[in-house]
GULOVO-252520 format. One record per residue (C-alpha): residue number from 1; residue in three letters; x, y, z. Coordinates in steps of 0.1 Angstrom, whole numbers, plus 5000, padded with zeros to 4 digits. Layout:
NUM;Ala;X;Y;Z
...
//
This chain:
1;Unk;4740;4888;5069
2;Unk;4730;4856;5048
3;Unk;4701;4838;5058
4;Unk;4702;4793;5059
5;Unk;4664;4792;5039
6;Unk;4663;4752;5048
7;Unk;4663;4761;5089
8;Unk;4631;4762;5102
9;Unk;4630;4790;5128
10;Unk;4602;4772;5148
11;Unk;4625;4740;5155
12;Unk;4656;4760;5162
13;Unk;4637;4779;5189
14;Unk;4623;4743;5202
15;Unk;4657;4729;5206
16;Unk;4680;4758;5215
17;Unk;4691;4745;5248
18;Unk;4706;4713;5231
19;Unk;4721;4728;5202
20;Unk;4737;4754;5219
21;Unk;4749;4735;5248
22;Unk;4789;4730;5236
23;Unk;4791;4770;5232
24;Unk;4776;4777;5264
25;Unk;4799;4750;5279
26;Unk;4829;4767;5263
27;Unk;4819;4805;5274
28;Unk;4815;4793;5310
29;Unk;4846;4778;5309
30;Unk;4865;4812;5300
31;Unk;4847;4832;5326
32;Unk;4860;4807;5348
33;Unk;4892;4804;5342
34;Unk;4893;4846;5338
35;Unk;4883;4846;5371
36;Unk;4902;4820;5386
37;Unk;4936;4842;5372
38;Unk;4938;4812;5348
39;Unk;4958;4830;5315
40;Unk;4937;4830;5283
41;Unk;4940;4833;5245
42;Unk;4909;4853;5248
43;Unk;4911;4857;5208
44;Unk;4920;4820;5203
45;Unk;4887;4814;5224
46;Unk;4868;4832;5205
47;Unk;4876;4818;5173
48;Unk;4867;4788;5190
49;Unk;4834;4799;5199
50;Unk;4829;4810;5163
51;Unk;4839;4776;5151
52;Unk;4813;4760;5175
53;Unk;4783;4781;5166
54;Unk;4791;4774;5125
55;Unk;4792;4736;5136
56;Unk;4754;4741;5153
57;Unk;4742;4758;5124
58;Unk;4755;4732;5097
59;Unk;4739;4703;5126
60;Unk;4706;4723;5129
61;Unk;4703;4724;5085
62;Unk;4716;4686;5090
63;Unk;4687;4676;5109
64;Unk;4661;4699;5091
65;Unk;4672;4670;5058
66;Unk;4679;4638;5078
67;Unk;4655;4645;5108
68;Unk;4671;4641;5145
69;Unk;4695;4618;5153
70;Unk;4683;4584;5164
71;Unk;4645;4589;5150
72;Unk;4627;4570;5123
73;Unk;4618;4596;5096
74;Unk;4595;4575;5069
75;Unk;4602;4583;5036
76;Unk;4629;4603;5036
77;Unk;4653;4613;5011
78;Unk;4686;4616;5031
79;Unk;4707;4600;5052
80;Unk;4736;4607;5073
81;Unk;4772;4602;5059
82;Unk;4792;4607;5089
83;Unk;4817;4635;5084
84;Unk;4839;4649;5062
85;Unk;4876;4668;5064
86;Unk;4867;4703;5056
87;Unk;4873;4737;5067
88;Unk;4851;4770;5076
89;Unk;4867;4808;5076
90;Unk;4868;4826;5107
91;Unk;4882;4862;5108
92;Unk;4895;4861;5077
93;Unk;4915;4827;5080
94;Unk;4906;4788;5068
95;Unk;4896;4768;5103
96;Unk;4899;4731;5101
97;Unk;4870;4714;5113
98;Unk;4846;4681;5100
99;Unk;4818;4683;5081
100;Unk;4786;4665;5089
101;Unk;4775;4648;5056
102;Unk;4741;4634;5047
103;Unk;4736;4613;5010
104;Unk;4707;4608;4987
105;Unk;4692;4571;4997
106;Unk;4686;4561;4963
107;Unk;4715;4577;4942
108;Unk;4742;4579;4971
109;Unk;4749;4617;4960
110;Unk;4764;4641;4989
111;Unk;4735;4669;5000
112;Unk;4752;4697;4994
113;Unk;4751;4721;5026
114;Unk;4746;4755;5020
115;Unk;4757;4770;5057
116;Unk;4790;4751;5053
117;Unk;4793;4771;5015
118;Unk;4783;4801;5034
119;Unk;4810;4798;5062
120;Unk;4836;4784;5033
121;Unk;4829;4819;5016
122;Unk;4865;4831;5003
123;Unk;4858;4864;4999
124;Unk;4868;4876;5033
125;Unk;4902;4855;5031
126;Unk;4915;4872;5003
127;Unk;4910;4906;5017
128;Unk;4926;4895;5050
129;Unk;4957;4877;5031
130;Unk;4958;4906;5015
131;Unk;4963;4932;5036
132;Unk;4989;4911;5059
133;Unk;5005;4901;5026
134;Unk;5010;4942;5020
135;Unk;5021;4946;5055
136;Unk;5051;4923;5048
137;Unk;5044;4892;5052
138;Unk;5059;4873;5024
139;Unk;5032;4844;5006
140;Unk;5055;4818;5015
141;Unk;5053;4824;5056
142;Unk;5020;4825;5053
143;Unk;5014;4790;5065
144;Unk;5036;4793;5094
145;Unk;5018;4809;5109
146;Unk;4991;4841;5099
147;Unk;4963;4838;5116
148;Unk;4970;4802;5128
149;Unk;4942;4790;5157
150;Unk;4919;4759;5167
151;Unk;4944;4741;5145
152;Unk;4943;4764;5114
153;Unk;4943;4752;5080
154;Unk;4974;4755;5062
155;Unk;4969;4776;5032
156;Unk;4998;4771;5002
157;Unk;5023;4797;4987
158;Unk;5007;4789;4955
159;Unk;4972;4793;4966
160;Unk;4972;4826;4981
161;Unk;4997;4838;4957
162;Unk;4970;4833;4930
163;Unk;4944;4848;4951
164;Unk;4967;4880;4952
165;Unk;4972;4880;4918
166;Unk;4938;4891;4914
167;Unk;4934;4915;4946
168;Unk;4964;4932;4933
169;Unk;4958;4935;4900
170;Unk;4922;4953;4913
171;Unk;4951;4980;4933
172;Unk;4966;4985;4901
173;Unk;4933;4991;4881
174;Unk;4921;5015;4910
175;Unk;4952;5035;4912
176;Unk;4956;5041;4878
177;Unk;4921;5050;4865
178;Unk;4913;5072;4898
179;Unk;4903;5109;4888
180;Unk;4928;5136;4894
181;Unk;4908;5163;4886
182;Unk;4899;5175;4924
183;Unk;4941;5176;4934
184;Unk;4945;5214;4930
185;Unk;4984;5207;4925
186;Unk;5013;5228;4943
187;Unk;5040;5206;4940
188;Unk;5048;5179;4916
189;Unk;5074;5155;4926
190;Unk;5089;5123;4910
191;Unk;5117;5097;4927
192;Unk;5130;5062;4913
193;Unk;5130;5031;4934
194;Unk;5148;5001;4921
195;Unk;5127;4966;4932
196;Unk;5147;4937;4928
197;Unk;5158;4943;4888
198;Unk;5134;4967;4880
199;Unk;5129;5003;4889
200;Unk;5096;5020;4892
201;Unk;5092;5059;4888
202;Unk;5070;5073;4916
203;Unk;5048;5101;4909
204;Unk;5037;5124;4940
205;Unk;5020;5156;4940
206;Unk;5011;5180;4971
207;Unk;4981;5199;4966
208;Unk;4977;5233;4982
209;Unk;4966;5222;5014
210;Unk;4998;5205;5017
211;Unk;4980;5171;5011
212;Unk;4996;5146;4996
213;Unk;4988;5122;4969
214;Unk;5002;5095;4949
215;Unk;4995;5106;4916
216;Unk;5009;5073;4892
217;Unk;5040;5052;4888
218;Unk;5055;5037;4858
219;Unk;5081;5008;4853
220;Unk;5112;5027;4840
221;Unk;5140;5049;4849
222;Unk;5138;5089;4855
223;Unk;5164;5089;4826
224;Unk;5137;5070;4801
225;Unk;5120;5097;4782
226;Unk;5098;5075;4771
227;Unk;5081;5063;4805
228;Unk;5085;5100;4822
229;Unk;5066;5114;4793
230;Unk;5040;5087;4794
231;Unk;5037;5093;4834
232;Unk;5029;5127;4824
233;Unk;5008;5123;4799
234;Unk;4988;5100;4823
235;Unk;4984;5125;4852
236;Unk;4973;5151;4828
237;Unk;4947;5129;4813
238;Unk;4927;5123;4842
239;Unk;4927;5156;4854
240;Unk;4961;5174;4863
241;Unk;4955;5212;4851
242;Unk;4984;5225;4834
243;Unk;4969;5258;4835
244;Unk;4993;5269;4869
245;Unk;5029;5252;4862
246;Unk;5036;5234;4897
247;Unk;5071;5231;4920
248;Unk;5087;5205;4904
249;Unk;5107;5185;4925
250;Unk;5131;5158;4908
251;Unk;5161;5134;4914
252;Unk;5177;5155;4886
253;Unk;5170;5128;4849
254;Unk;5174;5155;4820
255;Unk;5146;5132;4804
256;Unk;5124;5138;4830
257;Unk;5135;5175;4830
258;Unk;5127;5179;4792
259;Unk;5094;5163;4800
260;Unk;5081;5185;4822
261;Unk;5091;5214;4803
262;Unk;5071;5207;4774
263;Unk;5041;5194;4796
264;Unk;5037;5225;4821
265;Unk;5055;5253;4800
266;Unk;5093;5263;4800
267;Unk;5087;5285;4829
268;Unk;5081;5256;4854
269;Unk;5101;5260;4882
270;Unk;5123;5230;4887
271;Unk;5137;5225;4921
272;Unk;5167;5197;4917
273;Unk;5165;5171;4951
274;Unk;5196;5185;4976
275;Unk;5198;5152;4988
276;Unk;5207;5131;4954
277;Unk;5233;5162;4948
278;Unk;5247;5159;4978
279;Unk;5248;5120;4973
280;Unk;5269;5125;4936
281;Unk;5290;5147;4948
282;Unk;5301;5129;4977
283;Unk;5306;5097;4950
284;Unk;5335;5117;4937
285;Unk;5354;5122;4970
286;Unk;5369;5100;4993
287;Unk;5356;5093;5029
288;Unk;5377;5117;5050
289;Unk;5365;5144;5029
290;Unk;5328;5136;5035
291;Unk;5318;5150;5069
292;Unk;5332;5189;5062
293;Unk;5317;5189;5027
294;Unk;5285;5174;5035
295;Unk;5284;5206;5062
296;Unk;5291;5235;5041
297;Unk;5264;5220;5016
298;Unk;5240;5217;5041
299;Unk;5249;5254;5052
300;Unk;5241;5265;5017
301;Unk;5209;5243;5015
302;Unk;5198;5258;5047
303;Unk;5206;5296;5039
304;Unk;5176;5314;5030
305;Unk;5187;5336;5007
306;Unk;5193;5330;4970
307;Unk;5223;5349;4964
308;Unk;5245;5342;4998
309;Unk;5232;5303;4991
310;Unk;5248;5307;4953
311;Unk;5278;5321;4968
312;Unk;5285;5293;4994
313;Unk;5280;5267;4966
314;Unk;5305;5280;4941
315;Unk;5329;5290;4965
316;Unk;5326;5250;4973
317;Unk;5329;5242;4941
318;Unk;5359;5267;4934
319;Unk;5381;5247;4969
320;Unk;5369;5212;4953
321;Unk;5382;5217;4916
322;Unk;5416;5212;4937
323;Unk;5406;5186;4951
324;Unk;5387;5166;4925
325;Unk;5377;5183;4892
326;Unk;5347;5153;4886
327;Unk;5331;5166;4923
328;Unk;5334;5205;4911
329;Unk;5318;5197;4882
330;Unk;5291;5173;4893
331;Unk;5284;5205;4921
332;Unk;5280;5227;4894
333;Unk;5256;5210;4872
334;Unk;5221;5223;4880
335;Unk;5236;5245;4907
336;Unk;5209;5271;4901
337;Unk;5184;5244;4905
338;Unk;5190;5232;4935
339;Unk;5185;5266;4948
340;Unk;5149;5272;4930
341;Unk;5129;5271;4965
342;Unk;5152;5301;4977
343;Unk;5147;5320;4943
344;Unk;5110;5317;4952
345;Unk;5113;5332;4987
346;Unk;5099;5304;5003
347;Unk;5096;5308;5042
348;Unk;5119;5283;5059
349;Unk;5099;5255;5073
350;Unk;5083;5249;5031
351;Unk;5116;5250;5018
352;Unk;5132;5223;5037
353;Unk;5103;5202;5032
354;Unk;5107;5211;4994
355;Unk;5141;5215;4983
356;Unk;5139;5175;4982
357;Unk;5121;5145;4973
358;Unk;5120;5136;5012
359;Unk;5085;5136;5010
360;Unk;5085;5110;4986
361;Unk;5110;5086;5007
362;Unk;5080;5076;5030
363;Unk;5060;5062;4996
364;Unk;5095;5045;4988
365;Unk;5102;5025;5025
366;Unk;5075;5015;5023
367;Unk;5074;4999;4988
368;Unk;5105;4984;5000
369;Unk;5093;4969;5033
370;Unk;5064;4957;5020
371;Unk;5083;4935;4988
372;Unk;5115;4928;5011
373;Unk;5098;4897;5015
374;Unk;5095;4887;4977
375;Unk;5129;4863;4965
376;Unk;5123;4867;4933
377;Unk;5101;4887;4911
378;Unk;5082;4869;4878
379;Unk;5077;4902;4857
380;Unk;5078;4935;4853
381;Unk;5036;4935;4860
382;Unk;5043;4915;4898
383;Unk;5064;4947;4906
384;Unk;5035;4974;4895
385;Unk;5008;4954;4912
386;Unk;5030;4954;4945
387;Unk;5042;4988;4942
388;Unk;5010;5000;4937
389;Unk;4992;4979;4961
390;Unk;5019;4993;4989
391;Unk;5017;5025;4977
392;Unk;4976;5027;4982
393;Unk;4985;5011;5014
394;Unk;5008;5037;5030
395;Unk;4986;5065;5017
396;Unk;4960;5060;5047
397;Unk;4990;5069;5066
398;Unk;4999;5106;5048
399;Unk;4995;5136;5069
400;Unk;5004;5168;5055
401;Unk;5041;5185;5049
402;Unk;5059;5205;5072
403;Unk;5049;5240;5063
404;Unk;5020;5235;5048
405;Unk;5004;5272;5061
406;Unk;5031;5287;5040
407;Unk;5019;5273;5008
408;Unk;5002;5302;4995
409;Unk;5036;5319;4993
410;Unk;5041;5293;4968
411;Unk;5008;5296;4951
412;Unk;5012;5333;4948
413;Unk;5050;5329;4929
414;Unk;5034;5300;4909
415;Unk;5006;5326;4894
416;Unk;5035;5350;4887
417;Unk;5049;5326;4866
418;Unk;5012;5318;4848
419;Unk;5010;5354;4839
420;Unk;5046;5356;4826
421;Unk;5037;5320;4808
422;Unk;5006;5337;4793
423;Unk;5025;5370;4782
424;Unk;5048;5348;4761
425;Unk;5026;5325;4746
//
């Protein structure tokens, strides 16, 4: 709490009664109307009641310079002004209000109040544009109405746009430096989510509580070697282990396939996402044929074992090369992979959280409902600074994955694969 230094203590206790007179005027007046059933904007009041006390305090620090109103002061330096248009932040938004104003008698220069730069402090605005900026709300509705009571200021586009320039870029710098090195990683999954013109690689691991964590995200597509390996590179270097080679789980970019590889060892297991397989093949085939194929491969993805799964799925593919060759073939690319959680034995409530990048869709909505709001986007850097502001947002909100108990069936496969990795090298 900040302290007015030019208040005298002694003269505020002498003349409480008269200072403090309009607020106890306006808190009577709610009780009153709360008991006479009279409907109130109790919040609206309050801010009210906040406005009124910040108007004592600046009259109180007046009078401590100018002396009371109405009595001679010999000698004095300053003299009362009237008011000025000005404004004070309550609750995070700027309150319109006037300013009492006292001037130097000889030089005509303003005295500078310092409970009015106190109560204009900034600071608490940005946060609060910020996080109702992040919940949606899109800079250029923000003066219609966030936050707008006791005739709120009208903050501009611009303004707040520049103030959010900075809080973001601070999201970016957090998520990106933060230490990795206490994530024991399970599971390492990785999703694409296209932003206006641009598309964003999300990084997301699951550690072995079934936690999960938004480990990075790079401007780029799954299919850009170049931005998958620097991901990569970035999770390792502030503290990934590559010692244990995690799940993988991926949309299925050979770049980001090759990646991996080479960054966790080639005996990474690699578990393709169902969903964007089921997705391509379906591309391939007309509507009616949809609904019975989009059954069978959900019967295979289901089934949990490997080798009745592998049967189901080529004896799809076999029925669809009459069909249409390009849906056959699309099936059979990384068949094997999209069977990897099945190969591992995983119990059935982990392998349909795993076998795809569901849990990554939450992080993805909510990128998209938080820029849905943005017309257009200036540069590639606007779109990281969002995403990763919206992505540090919606992580308060992560609970952990559908089977999480069962992840130390996973472990134990994963350190099979360690020793075999070892034994090779």
């Amino acid at each position: 709490m900040h302290s007015i230094k030019v208040i005298n203590q002694e003269s505020l206790r002498k003349d409480y009664s008269r200072i403090l007179a309009p607020i106890s005027a306006r808190v009577l007046g709610i009780v009153e109307d709360i008991l006479g059933g009279v409907q109130v904007h109790l919040s609206q009041e309050l801010h009210g009641i906040g406005l009124e006390a910040m108007k004592a305090v600046m009259e109180v620090e007046l009078e401590e310079v100018v002396g009371v109103k109405g009595k001679h002061v010999p000698h004095r330096r300053y003299v009362r002004g009237g008011t000025n248009p000005g404004s004070v932040i309550i609750n995070g938004a700027k309150v319109a209000c006037r300013i009492p104003r006292a001037k130097d008698v000889q030089t005509g220069v303003a005295y500078e109040l310092q409970s009015h730069n106190m109560f204009q402090h900034a600071g608490e605005l940005i946060r609060r544009a910020y996080n109702d900026l992040i919940r949606g709300i899109s800079t250029r509705r923000y003066a219609e109405g966030v936050e707008a009571f006791v005739k709120g200021y009208g903050v501009s586009a611009a303004s707040i746009s520049r103030r959010m320039l900075q809080a973001t870029t601070e999201k970016v710098e957090a998520l990106f430096s933060r230490s990795l090195a206490e994530v024991d990683l399970a599971v390492l999954m990785f999703d694409g989510i296209e932003i206006g013109d641009h598309t964003v690689v999300v990084a997301l691991g699951i550690d072995t509580k079934g936690q999960k964590h938004v480990l990075g995200i790079r401007q780029g597509a799954t299919e850009n070697t170049e931005v998958v390996t620097a991901l990569l590179q970035d999770i390792v270097e502030r503290g990934i282990s590559t010692a244990r080679p995690p799940l993988v789980v991926l949309d299925g970019g050979k770049a980001l396939r090759r990646a991996v590889l080479k960054t966790f060892g080639a005996r990474t297991p690699i578990q393709r996402c169902t969903v964007h397989k089921k997705r391509n093949v379906l591309r391939h085939l007309s509507e009616k044929h949809h609904g019975w194929v989009s059954v069978r491969l959900k019967q295979a993805y289901n089934e949990s074992d490997h080798g009745a799964a592998l049967k189901m799925l080529t004896d799809l593919a076999d029925q669809l090369d009459r069909l249409n060759p390009d849906a056959a073939k699309s099936l059979r690319e990384g068949m094997e992979d999209t069977l990897t959680v099945q190969r591992l034995g995983l119990p059935e409530l982990l392998r349909i959280s795993l076998h795809s990048t569901n849990p990554i869709e939450s992080v993805n909505s909510a990128i998209r409902d938080r820029s849905g709001n943005v017309k257009n986007w200036s540069s590639g850097n606007q779109v990281e600074r969002w995403t990763a502001a919206s992505v540090l947002e919606n992580e308060k909100n992560f609970r952990r994955i559908k089977g999480y108990r069962e992840i130390p069936v996973l472990i134990a496969e994963l350190d099979k694969l360690r020793e075999e990795q070892a034994k090779v090298a």
